[in-house]
C-alpha positions in Angstrom: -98.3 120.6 126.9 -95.0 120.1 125.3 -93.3 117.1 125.6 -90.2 117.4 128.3 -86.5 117.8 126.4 -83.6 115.7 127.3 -81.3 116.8 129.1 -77.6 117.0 127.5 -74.6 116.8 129.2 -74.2 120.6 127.3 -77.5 121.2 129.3 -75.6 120.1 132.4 -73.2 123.3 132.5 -75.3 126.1 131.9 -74.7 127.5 135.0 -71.6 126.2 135.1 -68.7 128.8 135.5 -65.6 128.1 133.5 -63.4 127.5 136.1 -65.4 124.8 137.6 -66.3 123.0 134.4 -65.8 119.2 134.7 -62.8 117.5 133.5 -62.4 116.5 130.1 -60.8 114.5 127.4 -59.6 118.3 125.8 -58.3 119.6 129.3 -56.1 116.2 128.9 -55.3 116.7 125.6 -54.0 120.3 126.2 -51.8 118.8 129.1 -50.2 116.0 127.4 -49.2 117.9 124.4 -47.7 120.7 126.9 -45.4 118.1 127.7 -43.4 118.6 125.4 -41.5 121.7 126.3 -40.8 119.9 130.0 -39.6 116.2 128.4 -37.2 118.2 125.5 -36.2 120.4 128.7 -34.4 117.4 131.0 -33.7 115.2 127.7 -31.8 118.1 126.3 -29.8 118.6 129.7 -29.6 114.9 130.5 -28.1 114.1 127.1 -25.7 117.4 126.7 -24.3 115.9 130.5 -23.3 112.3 128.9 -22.0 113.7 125.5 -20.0 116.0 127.1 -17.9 113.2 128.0 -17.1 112.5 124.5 -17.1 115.9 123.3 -14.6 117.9 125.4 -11.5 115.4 124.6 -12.4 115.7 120.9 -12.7 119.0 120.6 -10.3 119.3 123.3 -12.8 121.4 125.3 -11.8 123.0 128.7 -13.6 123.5 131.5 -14.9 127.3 130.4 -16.3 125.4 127.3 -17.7 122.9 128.9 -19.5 125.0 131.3 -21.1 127.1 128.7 -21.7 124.3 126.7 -24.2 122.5 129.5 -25.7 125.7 130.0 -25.9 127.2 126.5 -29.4 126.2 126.4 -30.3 127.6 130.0 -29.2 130.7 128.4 -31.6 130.3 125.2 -34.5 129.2 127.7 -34.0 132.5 129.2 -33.4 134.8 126.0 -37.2 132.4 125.0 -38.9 132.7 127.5 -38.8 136.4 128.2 -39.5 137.9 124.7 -41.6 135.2 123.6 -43.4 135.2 126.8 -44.2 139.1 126.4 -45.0 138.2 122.2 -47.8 135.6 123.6 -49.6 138.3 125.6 -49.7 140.7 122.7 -50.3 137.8 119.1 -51.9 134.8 121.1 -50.6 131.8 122.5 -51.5 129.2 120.1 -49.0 130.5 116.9 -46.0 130.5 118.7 -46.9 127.5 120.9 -47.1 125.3 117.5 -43.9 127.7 115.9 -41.1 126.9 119.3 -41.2 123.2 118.4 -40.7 123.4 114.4 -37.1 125.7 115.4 -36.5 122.8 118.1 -36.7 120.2 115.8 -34.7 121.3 113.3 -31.7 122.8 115.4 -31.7 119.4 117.1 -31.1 117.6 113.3 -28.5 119.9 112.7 -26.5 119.5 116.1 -25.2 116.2 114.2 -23.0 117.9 111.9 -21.6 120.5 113.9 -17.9 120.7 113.5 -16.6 122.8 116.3 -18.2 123.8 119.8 -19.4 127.5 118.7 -21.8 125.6 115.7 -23.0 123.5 119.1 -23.6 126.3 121.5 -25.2 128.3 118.4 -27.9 125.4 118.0 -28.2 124.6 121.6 -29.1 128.2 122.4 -31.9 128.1 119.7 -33.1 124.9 121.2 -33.2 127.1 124.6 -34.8 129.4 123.1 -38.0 127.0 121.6 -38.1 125.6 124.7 -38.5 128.6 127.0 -41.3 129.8 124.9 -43.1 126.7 125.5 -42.3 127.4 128.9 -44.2 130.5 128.8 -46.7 129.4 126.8 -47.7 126.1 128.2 -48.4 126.5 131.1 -50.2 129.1 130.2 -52.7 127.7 128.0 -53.2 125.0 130.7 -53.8 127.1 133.4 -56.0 129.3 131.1 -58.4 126.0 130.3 -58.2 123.5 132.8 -60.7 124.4 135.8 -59.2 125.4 139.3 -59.7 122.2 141.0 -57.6 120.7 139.4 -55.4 123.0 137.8 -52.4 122.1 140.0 -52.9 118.4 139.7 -52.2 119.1 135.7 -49.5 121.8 135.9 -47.5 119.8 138.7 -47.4 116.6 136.2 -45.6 119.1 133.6 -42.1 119.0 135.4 -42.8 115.1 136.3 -42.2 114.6 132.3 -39.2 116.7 132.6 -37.9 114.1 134.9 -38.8 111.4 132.7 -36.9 113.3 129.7 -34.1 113.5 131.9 -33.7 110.2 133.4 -34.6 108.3 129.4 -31.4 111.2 128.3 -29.4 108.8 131.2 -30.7 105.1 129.7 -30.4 105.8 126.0 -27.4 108.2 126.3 -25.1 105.5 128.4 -26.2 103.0 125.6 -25.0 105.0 122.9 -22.2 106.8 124.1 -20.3 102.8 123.8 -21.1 102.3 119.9 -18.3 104.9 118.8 -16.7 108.1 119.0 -19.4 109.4 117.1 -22.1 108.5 118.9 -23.0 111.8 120.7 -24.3 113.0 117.4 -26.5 110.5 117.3 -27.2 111.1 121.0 -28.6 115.1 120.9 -30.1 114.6 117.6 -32.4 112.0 119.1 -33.8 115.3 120.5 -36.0 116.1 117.2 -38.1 112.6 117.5 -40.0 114.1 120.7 -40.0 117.6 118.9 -41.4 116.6 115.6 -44.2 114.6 117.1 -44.9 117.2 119.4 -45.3 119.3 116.5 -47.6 117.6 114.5 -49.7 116.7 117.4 -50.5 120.2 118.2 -51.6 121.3 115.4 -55.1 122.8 115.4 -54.8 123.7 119.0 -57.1 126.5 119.6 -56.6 130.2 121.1 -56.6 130.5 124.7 -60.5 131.9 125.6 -59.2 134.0 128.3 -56.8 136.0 126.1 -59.4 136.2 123.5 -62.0 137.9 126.3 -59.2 140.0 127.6 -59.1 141.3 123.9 -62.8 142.0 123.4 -62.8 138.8 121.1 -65.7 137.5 123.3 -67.8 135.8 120.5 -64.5 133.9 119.0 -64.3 132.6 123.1 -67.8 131.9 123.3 -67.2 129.4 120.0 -64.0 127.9 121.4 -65.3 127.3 124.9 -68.9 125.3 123.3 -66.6 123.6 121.1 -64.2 122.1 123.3 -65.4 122.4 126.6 -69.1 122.6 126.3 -72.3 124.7 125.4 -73.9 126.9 128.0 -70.4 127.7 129.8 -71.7 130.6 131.7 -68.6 133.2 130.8 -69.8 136.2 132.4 -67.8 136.7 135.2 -64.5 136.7 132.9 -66.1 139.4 130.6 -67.4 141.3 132.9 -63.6 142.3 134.2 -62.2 145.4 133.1 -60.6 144.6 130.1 -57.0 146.1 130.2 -54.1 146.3 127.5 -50.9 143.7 128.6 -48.7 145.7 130.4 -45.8 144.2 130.0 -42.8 143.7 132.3 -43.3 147.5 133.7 -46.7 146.4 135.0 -44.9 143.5 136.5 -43.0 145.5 138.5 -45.5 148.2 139.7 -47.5 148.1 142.8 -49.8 145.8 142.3 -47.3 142.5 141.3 -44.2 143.4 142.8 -44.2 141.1 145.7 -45.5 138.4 143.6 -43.1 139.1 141.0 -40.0 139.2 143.1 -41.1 136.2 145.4 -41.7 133.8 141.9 -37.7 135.5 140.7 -36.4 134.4 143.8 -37.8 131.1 145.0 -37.9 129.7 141.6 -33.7 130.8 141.0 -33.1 129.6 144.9 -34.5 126.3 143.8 -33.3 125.8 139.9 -29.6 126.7 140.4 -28.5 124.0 142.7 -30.9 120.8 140.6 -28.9 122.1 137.3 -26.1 122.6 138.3 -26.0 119.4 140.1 -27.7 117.4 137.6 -25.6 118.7 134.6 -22.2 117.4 135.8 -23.8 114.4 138.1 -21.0 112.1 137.4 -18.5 114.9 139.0 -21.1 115.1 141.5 -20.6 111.1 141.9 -16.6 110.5 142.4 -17.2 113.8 144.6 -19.6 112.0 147.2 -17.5 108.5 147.1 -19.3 106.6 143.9 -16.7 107.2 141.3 -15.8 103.1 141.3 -19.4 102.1 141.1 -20.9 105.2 139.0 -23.2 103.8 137.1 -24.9 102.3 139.7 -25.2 105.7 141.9 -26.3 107.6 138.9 -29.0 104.8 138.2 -30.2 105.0 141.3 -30.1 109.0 141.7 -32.6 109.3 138.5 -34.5 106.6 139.7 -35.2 109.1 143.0 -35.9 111.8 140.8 -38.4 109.8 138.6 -39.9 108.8 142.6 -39.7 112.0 143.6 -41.1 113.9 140.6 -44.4 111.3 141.1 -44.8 111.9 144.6 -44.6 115.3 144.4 -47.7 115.1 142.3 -49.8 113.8 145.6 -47.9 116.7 147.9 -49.4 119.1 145.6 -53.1 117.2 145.6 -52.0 117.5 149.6 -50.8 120.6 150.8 -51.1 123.8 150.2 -48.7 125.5 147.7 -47.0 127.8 150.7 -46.6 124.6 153.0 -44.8 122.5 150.8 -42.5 125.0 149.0 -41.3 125.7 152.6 -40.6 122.7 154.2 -38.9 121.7 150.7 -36.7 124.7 150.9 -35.7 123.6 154.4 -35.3 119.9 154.2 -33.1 120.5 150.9 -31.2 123.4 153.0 -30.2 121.1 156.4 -28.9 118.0 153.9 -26.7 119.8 151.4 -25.8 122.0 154.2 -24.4 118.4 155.9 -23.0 117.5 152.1 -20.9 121.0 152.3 -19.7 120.7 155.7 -18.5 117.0 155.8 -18.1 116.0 152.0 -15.5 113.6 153.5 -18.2 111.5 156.3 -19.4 108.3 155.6 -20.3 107.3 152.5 -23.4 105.9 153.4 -24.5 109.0 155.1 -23.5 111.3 152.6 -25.1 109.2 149.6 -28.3 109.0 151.8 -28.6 112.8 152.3 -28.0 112.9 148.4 -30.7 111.0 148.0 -32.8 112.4 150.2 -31.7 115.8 148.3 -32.7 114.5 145.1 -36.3 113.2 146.5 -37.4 116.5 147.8 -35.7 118.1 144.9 -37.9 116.7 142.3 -41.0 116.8 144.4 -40.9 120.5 145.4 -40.1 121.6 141.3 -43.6 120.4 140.6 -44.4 124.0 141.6 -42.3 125.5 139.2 -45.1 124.8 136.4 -47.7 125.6 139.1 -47.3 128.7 141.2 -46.0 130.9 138.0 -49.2 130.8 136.2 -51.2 131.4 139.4 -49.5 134.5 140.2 -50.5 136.7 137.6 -54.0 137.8 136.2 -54.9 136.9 131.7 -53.3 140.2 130.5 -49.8 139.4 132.4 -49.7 135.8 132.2 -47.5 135.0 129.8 -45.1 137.8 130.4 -45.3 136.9 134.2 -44.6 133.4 133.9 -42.2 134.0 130.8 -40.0 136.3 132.9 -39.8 134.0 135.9 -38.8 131.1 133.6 -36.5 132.9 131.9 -34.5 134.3 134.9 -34.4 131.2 136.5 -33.1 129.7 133.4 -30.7 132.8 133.8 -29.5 131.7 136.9 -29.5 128.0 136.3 -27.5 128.9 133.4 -24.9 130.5 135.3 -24.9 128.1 138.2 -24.1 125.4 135.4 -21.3 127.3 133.6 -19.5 128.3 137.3 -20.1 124.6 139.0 -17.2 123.2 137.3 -14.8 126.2 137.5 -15.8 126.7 141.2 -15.2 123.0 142.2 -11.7 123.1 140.2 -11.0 126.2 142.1 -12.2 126.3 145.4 -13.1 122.7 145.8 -16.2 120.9 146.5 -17.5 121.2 149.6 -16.9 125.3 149.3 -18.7 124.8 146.2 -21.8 122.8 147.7 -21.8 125.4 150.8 -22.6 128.4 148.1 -25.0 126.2 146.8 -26.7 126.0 150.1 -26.9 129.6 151.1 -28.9 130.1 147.9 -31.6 127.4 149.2 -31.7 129.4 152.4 -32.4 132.7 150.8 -35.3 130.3 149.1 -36.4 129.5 152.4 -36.8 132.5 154.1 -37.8 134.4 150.8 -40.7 131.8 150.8 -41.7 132.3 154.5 -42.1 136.0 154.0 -43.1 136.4 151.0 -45.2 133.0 149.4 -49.0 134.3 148.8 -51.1 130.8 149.0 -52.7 130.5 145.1 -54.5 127.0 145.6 -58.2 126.8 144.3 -57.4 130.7 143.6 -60.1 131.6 140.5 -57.7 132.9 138.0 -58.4 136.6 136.9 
């Protein structure tokens, strides 16, 4: 008789499917480097914010330029994320996923020569632009390779980092800002350190096994998968599907993915447009609610709730169910701006409490953002699904950004904070007719 063999850990996962795979050091690997889009995301707003500040009297900016300034790379995250969304579904995700940061980089260098504010909304747009198609890309590849349980653990912690991008943007940027008038260079091209190591961390990352199945390329995702996630990964149920072309955005929209398409347009805009335009011109936001003596300190504390907020989101999402707590986000967000628009002039205490309590559940409930997207749509649509919800929401966040200054000059704040409102409510009841529940769904 032949002596017994060892068991491997290999062995282990034979009959393993690959969405319930154990957790690995890759699946972490692919998650920190997705990071990177998310960080360069709120860093890039968070430092465009303070320079502004500097900028406008210098280049004696009004409030038209200013607007499209803060949301010039809203408007490249959108342009981004929709074509390069749609190119990932067709080429693979892993060139362009290396390719978006190399174009971030360097536009974020040359922002410190620009001599005139169409050079800086030229650069900014292509920095939108590499950032949206990481957008698309991202979490794609994570929600292509980390198994379902704990799929929404990892794509939640995405848009935690772009909290931490934003509120190190608020540090650094309020240092620099007082060493000279031309310190705001300095300030957005800090923006290629993250981008260049980014960059030359991800290189070697491998194709996406799904798309490569989803292509016929089954023996290249047989070699992938028992390189990085282990031998014996029983595959069969993924290449067993029918194997269709990508669609593209027309499939989006047909029978099949309409709802889901028009629910993720809609409760991802509903959401977005109020935390940019907010958070793009928070020191406005500040004198606004009664802080303009003490601003520092309000603003310090407001990013310290968004850094709370964007962690304890992650253990809502371990929590509830994805349809629960986008709901009772949308309506606790709702009732205390709704108070903010209706008596901007109550107590300060009260009305600096709600905001905070806006800017908790604010960064909480965007932990979804990077998580119901990619659960939406099956391989072939992925990254055109998740690209084109991105990029409209950037869309709209883009345009809420340029208009929040021009609206508050012209039909004052709290008239400005009550439009702002009606668009959460159209989130909430968008969400309670429409949200399909996606947790611990098997991906297609």
């Amino acid at each position: 008789m032949l002596p017994s063999k060892k068991s491997s850990p290999s062995d282990s996962q034979t009959s393993t499917g690959f969405d319930d795979v154990p957790l690995n050091r890759f699946h972490l690997k692919i998650t920190a480097l997705t990071f990177g889009a998310n960080f360069s995301d709120g860093y890039h707003l968070g430092t465009i914010g303070i320079a502004l500040a500097a900028i406008a009297p210098q280049m004696h900016l009004g409030a038209a330029w200013q607007g499209l300034l803060g949301a010039s790379a809203l408007i490249g995250i959108f342009a981004g994320s929709i074509a390069l969304g749609w190119l990932g579904d067709r080429i693979g995700r892993q060139l362009l996923y290396l390719l978006d940061f190399l174009l971030i980089a360097i536009a974020s260098v040359l922002q410190f020569f620009v001599t005139g504010p169409v050079e800086l909304f030229v650069l900014r747009l292509l920095i939108g632009i590499g950032i949206g198609a990481d957008y698309a890309l991202g979490p794609t590849l994570v929600a292509e390779f980390v198994p379902r349980k704990h799929r929404g653990g990892m794509l939640a912690s995405l848009t935690v980092l772009w909290t931490v991008g934003y509120v190190a943007a608020y540090f650094l940027g309020n240092y620099l800002v007082n060493l000279g008038p031309d310190a705001w260079r300095w300030l957005l091209m800090t923006g290629a350190v993250p981008a260049v190591l980014v960059l030359v961390l991800r290189i070697g990352t491998p194709e996406s096994p799904r798309w490569l199945i989803s292509k016929g390329r089954i023996d290249e995702a047989r070699a992938i998968i028992a390189k990085y996630i282990g031998k014996g990964v029983d595959i069969e149920a993924i290449a067993a599907e029918p194997n269709e072309n990508a669609g593209g955005y027309r499939e989006l929209f047909g029978r099949a993915h309409l709802k889901k398409t028009v629910f993720g347009i809609v409760f991802y805009n509903c959401q977005v447009i109020p935390y940019f335009a907010i958070y793009t011109f928070l020191p406005i936001m500040l004198v606004k609610v009664g802080f303009g003596e003490d601003e520092f300190f309000g603003n310090a504390l407001l990013n310290l709730f968004l850094l709370a907020g964007g962690i304890g989101g992650l253990w809502l999402v371990a929590k509830l169910s994805r349809r629960r707590l986008l709901i009772w986000s949308f309506v606790v967000l709702t009732a205390s701006l709704g108070v903010i628009s209706l008596w901007p002039d109550g107590p300060i205490p009260l009305i600096f409490g709600l905001f905070l309590i806006f800017t908790f559940v604010m960064s909480a409930s965007s932990n979804l953002d990077q998580v119901y997207p990619p659960e939406l749509f099956p391989t072939e649509l992925r990254g055109s699904g998740v690209g084109l919800l991105n990029g409209a929401s950037r869309l709209g966040s883009a345009a809420g950004t340029f208009l929040l200054p021009i609206a508050i000059s012209g039909i004052g704040f709290g008239t400005s904070m009550l439009c702002l409102t009606a668009i959460l409510l159209i989130g909430t009841l968008t969400t309670v007719a429409m949200a399909p529940e996606t947790r611990n769904l098997n991906l297609k």
